[in-house]
C-alpha positions as CSV (number, residue, x, y, z in Angstrom):
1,X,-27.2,-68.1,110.5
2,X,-24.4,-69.7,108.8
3,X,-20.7,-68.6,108.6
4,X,-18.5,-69.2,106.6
5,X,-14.6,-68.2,105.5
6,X,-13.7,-68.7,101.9
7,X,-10.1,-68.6,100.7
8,X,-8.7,-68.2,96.6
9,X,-6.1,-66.9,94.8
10,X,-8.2,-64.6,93.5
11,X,-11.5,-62.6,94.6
12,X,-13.1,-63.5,91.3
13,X,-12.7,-67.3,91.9
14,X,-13.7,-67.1,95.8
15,X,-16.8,-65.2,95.1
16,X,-18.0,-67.9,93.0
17,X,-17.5,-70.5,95.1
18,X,-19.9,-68.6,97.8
19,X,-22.4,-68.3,95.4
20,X,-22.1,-72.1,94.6
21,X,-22.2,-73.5,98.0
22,X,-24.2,-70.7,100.0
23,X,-26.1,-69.2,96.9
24,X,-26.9,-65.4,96.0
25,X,-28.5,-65.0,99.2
26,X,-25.2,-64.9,100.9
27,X,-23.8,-62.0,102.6
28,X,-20.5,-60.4,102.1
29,X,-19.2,-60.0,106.4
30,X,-15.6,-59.4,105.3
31,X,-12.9,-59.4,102.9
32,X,-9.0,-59.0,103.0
33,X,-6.0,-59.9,101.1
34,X,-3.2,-62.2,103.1
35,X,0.2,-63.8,102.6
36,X,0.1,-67.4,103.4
37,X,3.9,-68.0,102.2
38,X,3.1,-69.2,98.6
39,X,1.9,-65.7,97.8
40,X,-1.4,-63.2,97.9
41,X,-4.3,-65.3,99.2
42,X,-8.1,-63.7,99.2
43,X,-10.0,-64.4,102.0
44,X,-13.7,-63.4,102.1
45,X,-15.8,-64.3,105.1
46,X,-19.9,-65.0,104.4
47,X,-22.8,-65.6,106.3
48,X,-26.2,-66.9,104.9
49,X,-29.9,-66.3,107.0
50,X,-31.1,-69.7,107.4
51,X,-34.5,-68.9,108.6
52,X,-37.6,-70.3,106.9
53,X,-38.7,-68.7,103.5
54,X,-34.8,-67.4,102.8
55,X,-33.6,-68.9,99.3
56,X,-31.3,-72.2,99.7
57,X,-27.9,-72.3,98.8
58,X,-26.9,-73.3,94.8
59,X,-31.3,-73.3,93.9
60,X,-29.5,-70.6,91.1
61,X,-32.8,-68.5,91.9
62,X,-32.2,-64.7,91.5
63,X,-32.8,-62.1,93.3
64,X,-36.0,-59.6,92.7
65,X,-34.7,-57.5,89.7
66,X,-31.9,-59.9,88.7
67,X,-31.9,-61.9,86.0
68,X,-30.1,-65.5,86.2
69,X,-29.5,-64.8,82.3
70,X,-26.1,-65.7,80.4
71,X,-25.4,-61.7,80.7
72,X,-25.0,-61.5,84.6
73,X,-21.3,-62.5,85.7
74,X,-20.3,-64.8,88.3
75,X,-20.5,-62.7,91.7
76,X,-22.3,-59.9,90.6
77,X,-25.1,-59.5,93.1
78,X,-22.6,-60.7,95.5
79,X,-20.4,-57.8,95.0
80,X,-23.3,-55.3,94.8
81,X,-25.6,-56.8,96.8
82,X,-24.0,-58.0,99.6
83,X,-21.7,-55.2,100.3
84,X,-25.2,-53.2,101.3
85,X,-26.0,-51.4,98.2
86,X,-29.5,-53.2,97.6
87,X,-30.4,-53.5,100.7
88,X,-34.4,-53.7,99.7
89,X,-33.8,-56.8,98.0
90,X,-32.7,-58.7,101.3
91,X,-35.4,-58.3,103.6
92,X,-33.8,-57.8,106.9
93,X,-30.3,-56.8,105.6
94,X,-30.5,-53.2,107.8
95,X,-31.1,-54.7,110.3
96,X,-28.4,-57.4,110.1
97,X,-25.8,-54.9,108.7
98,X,-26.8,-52.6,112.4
99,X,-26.1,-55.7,114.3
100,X,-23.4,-56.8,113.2
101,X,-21.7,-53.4,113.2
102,X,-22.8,-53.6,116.5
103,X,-20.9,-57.0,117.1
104,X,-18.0,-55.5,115.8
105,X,-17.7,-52.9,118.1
106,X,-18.3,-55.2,121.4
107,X,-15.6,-57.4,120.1
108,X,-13.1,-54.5,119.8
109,X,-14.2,-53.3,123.2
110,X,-13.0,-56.3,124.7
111,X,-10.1,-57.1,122.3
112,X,-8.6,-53.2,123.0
113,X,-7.4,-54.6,126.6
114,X,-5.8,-57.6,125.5
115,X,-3.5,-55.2,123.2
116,X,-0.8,-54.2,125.7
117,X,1.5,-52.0,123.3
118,X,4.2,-52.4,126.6
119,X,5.2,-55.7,125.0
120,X,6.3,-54.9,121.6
121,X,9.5,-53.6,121.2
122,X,9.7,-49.4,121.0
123,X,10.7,-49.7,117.5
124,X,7.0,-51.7,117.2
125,X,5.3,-49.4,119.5
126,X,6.0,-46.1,118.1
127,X,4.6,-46.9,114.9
128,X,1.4,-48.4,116.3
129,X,0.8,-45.7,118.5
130,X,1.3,-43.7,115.7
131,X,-1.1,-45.7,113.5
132,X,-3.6,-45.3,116.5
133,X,-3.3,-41.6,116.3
134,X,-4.4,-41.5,112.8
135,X,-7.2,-43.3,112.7
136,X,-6.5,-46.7,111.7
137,X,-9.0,-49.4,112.6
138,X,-9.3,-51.3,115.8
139,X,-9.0,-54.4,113.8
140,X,-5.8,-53.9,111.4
141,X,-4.2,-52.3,114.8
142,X,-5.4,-55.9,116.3
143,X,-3.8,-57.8,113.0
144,X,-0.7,-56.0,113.1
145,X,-0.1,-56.7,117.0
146,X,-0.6,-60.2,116.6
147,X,2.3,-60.3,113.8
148,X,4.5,-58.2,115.9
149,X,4.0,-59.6,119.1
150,X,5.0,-63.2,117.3
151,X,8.2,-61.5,116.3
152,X,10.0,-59.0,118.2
153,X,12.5,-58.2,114.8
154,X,9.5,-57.7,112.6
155,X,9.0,-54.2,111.0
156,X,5.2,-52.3,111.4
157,X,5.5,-52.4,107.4
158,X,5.6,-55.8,106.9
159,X,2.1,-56.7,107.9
160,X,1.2,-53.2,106.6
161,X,2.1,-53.9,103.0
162,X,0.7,-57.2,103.2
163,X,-3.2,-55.3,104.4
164,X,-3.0,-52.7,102.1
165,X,-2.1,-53.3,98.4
166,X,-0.9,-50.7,95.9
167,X,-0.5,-51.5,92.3
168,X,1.1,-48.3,90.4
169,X,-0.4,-46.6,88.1
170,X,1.7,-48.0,84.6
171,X,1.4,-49.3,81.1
172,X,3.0,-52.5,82.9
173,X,0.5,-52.5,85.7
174,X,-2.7,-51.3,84.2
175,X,-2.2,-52.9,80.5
176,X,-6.1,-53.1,79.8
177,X,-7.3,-50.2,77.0
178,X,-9.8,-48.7,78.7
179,X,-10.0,-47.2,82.3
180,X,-12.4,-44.9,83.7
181,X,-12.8,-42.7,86.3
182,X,-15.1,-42.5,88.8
183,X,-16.5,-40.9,91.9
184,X,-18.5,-38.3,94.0
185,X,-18.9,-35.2,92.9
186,X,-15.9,-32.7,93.9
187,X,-13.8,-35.7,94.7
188,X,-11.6,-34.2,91.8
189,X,-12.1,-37.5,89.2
190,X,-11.9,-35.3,85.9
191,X,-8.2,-33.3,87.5
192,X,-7.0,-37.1,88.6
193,X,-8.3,-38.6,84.6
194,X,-5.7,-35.7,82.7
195,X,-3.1,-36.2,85.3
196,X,-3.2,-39.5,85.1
197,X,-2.8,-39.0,80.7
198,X,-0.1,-36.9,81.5
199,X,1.9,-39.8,83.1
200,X,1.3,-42.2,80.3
201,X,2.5,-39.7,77.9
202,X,5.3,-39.5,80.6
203,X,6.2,-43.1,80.4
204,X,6.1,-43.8,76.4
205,X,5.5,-39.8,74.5
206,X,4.7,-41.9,71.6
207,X,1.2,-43.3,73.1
208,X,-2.0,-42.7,71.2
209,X,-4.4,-41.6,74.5
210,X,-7.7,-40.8,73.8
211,X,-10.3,-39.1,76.4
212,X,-14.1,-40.2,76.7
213,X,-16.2,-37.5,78.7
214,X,-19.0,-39.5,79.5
215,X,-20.0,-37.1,82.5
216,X,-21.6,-34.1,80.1
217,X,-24.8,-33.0,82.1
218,X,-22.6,-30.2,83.1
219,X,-21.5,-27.8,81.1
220,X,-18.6,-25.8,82.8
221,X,-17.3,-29.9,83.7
222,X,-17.4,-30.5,79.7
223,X,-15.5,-27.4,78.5
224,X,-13.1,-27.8,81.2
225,X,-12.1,-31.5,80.2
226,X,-12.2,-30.6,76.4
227,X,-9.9,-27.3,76.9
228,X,-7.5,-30.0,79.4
229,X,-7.4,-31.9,76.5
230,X,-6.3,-29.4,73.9
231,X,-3.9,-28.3,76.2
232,X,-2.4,-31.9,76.1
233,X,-2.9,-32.7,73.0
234,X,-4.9,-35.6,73.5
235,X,-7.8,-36.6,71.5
236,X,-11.4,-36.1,73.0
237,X,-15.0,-37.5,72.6
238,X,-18.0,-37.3,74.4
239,X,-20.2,-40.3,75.3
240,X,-23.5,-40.7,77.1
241,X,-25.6,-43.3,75.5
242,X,-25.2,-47.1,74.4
243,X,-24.9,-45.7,70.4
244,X,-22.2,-42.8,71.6
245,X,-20.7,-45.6,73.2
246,X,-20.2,-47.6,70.0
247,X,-19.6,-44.8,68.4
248,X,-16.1,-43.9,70.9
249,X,-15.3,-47.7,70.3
250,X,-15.1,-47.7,66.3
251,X,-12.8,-44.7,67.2
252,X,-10.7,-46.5,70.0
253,X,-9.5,-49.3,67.7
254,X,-6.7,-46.5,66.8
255,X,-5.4,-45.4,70.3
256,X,-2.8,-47.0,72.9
257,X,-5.2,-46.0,76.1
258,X,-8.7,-44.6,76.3
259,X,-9.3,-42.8,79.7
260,X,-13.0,-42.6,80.5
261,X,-14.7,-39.7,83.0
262,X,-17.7,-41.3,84.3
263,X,-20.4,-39.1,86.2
264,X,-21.1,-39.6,89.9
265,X,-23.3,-41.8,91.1
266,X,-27.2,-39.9,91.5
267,X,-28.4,-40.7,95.4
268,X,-29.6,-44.1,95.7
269,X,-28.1,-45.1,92.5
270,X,-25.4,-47.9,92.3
271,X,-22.3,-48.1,90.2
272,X,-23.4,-51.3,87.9
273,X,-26.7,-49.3,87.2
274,X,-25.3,-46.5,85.6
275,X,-22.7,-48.3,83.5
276,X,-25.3,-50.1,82.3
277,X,-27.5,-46.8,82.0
278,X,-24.8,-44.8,79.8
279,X,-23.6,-48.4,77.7
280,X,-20.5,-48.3,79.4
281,X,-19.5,-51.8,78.5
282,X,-20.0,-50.7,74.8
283,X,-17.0,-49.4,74.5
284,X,-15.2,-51.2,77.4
285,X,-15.2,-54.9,76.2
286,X,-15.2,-53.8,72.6
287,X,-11.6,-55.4,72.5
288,X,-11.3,-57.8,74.6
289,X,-7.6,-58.9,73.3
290,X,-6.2,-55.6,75.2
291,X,-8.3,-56.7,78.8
292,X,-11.5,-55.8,79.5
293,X,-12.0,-52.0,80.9
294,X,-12.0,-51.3,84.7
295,X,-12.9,-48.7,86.8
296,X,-11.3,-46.7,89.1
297,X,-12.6,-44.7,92.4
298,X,-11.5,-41.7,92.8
299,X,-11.8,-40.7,96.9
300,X,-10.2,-37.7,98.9
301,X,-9.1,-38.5,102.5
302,X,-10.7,-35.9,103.0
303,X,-13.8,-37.7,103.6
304,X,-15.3,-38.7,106.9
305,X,-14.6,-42.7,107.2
306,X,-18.3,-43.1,107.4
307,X,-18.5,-41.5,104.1
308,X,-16.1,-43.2,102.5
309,X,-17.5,-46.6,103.7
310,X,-21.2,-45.4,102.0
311,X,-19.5,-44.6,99.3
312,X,-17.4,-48.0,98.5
313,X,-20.6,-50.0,99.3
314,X,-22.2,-47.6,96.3
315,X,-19.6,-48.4,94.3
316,X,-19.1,-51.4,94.9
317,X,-18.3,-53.2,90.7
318,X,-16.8,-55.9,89.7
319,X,-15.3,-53.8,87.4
320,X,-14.4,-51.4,90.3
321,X,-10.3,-52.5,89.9
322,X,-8.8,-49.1,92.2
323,X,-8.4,-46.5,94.2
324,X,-7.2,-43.2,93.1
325,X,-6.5,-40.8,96.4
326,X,-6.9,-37.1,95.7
327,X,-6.2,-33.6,97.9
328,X,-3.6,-35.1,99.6
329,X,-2.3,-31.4,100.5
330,X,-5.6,-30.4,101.8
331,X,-6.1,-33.6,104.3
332,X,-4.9,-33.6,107.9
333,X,-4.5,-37.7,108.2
334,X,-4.3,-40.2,106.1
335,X,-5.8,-43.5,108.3
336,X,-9.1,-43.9,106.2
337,X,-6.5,-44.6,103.2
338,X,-4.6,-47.5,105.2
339,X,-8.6,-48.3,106.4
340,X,-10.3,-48.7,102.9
341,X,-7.3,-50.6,101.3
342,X,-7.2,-53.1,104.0
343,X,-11.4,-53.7,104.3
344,X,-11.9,-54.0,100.7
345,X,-8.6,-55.4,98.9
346,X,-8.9,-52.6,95.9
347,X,-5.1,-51.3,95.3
348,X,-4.2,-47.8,95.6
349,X,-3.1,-46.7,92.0
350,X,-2.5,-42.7,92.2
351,X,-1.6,-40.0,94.6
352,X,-3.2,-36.9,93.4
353,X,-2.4,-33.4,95.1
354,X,-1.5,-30.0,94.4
355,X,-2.9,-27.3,91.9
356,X,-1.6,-27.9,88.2
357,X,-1.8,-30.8,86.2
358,X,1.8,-31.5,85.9
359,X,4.1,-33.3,88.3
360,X,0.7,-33.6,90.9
361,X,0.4,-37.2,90.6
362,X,2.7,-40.4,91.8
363,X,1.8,-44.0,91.4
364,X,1.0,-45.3,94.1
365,X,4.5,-47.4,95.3
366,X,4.3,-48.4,99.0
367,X,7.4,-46.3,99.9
368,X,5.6,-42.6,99.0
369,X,2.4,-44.2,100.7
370,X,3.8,-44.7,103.9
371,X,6.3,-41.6,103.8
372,X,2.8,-39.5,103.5
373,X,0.9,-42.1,106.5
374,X,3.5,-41.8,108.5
375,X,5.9,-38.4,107.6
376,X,2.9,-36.5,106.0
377,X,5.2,-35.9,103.6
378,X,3.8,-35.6,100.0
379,X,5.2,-38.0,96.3
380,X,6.9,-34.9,95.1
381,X,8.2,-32.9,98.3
382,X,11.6,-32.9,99.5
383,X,12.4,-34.5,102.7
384,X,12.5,-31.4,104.9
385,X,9.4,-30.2,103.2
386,X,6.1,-31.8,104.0
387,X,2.7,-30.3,103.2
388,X,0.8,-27.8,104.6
389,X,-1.0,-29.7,107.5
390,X,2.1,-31.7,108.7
391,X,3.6,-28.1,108.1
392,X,0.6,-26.8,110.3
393,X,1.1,-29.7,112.8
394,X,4.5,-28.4,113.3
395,X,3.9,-25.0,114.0
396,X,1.3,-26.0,116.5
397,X,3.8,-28.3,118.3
398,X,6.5,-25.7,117.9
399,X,4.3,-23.4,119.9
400,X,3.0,-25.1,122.4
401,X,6.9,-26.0,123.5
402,X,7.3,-22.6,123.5
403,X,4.8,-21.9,125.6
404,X,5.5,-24.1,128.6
405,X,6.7,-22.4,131.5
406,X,11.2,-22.9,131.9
């Protein structure tokens, strides 16, 4: 078994280079996104199963099912692959994935120790502790005492911001035409995609937004996005197939933004299959002088963290650009949202919560994030107001004070 840590300025760049010099065979053990003083550096550490009969690093073979034609792009079976979500197509792979998860957990058995909270300052240590409490992994609690413990005047945030990005949801962020939504089912994707118009029109009321229901095996699901759309005035479509697909993209020349609701993923079935099922990339690279389209995930913290980590790994795109977090009122803790940004380097982009479609989602800026991580207090509340679990919390807290014995 081979090892190996690869570091770019981009993850586009560094999963190339893993499939030049350890070949499509490799396996995806981490990746995170670092400051190294001279800006964002992508770090993505793989391993490669020497044994006899395993393919050899840069023979260019593919994998079973994969083509090595011109249409695959650089990293794509590394993305999909080696993040677990074709596991038949690496013999052993469960097995592997079960050891090293085991691995994993021995090494933060013996690291937890070695973290003695007592030597960070209280102003590190409440935080931490704090961070602890919600549910943040053993390993970004590890990264974050290391920083601190090197310098008693650091903030918790500093190191936070740096392991979990955010890019805001803008014209000025987001500049490509065409971004879809995606997602498992009740995860609220087609609530997040209109909200989401809404703050475009927000930003400029002039732009031209147009909305692609590619998820119409439903019914109720179709006639609830087509009556959000009247409501908003925007212009709607439906797609499903390759020529629907071409169809939407003669009539996207004409709009500022085309917002896509993808369906969810069938079980078993991976992201790249079904954009590649519906003709997703039809319409998305139809123009590629406004940026190729990405996708965005739409999760709910909700979500056990074991779910969530099935679900990226099903998700797992290189078109997969985002993060969109919904029923942020609903949730009780936010440390699989601190968890997921920092293991897989995708951006949070929106904060959905609330009923309503208007004033219900913030971009996600890294002051609101860690107000709700660390306040539970929610984009739009006030700051004696936070939502219903911290609200919950308090009560709880307020009554079990009362209830001790004077």
């Amino acid at each position: 078994m081979r090892v190996k840590t690869f570091r770019g300025t981009d993850t586009k760049s560094v999963l190339a280079r893993i499939r030049s010099e350890l070949g499509a065979d490799a396996v995806i053990l981490s990746t995170r996104t670092c400051n190294d003083g001279d800006g964002k550096v992508c770090e993505i550490t793989a391993a490669l199963d020497d044994t006899p009969g395993s393919s050899q690093p840069g023979n260019g073979s593919a994998a079973p099912g994969r083509s090595n034609g011109s249409g695959s792009r650089p990293g794509d079976s590394i993305v999909s692959d080696l993040l677990g979500s074709q596991p038949e197509q690496f013999p052993g792979w469960s097995q592997w994935h079960r050891e090293w998860q085991s691995i994993k957990e021995h090494l933060n058995a013996l690291m937890k120790p070695q973290i003695d909270l007592a030597r960070l300052t209280p102003r590190q240590r409440l935080p931490l502790e704090y961070l602890e409490r919600e549910g943040a992994s053993p390993e970004l609690i590890a990264r974050i005492y290391r920083t601190l413990l090197a310098d008693k005047n650091a903030s918790v945030l500093g190191p936070l911001e740096q392991a979990v990005p955010v890019s805001p949801w803008s014209q000025e962020n987001w500049p490509q035409k065409v971004h879809a939504l995606t997602g498992p089912h009740g995860a609220g994707k087609t609530t997040s995609l209109i909200r989401m118009a809404f703050a475009l029109r927000r930003e400029d009321p002039a732009l031209k937004i147009l909305i692609v229901n590619a998820d119409t095996s439903k019914s109720s699901g179709r006639m609830l996005l087509r009556q959000y759309a009247e409501l908003a005035e925007l212009e709607y479509c439906e797609a499903s197939s390759g020529s629907e697909f071409l169809d939407a993209a003669g009539r996207a020349r004409s709009f500022d933004r085309v917002l896509v609701d993808l369906p969810a993923l069938a079980r078993g079935e991976e992201l790249d299959q079904l954009l590649d099922r519906i003709g997703f990339h039809v319409l998305a690279d139809a123009d590629p002088s406004s940026g190729y389209g990405v996708v965005h995930l739409v999760l709910s913290p909700l979500f056990a963290s074991g779910q969530i980590s099935a679900f990226i790994r099903s998700y797992a795109s290189e078109r997969l650009a985002g993060i969109v977090w919904t029923k942020l009122d609903e949730a009780f803790s936010f440390g699989s949202m601190i968890n997921t940004g920092e293991s897989t380097g995708l951006p949070a982009v929106a904060l959905s919560y609330g009923s309503g479609l208007r004033d219900t989602l913030a971009p996600a800026k890294h002051a609101p994030f860690w107000r709700l991580v660390f306040k539970h207090r929610l984009p739009g509340a006030g700051a004696a107001e936070p939502h219903a679990a911290g609200r919950g919390a308090a009560t709880n807290a307020r009554s079990n004070r009362s209830a001790r014995p004077s």
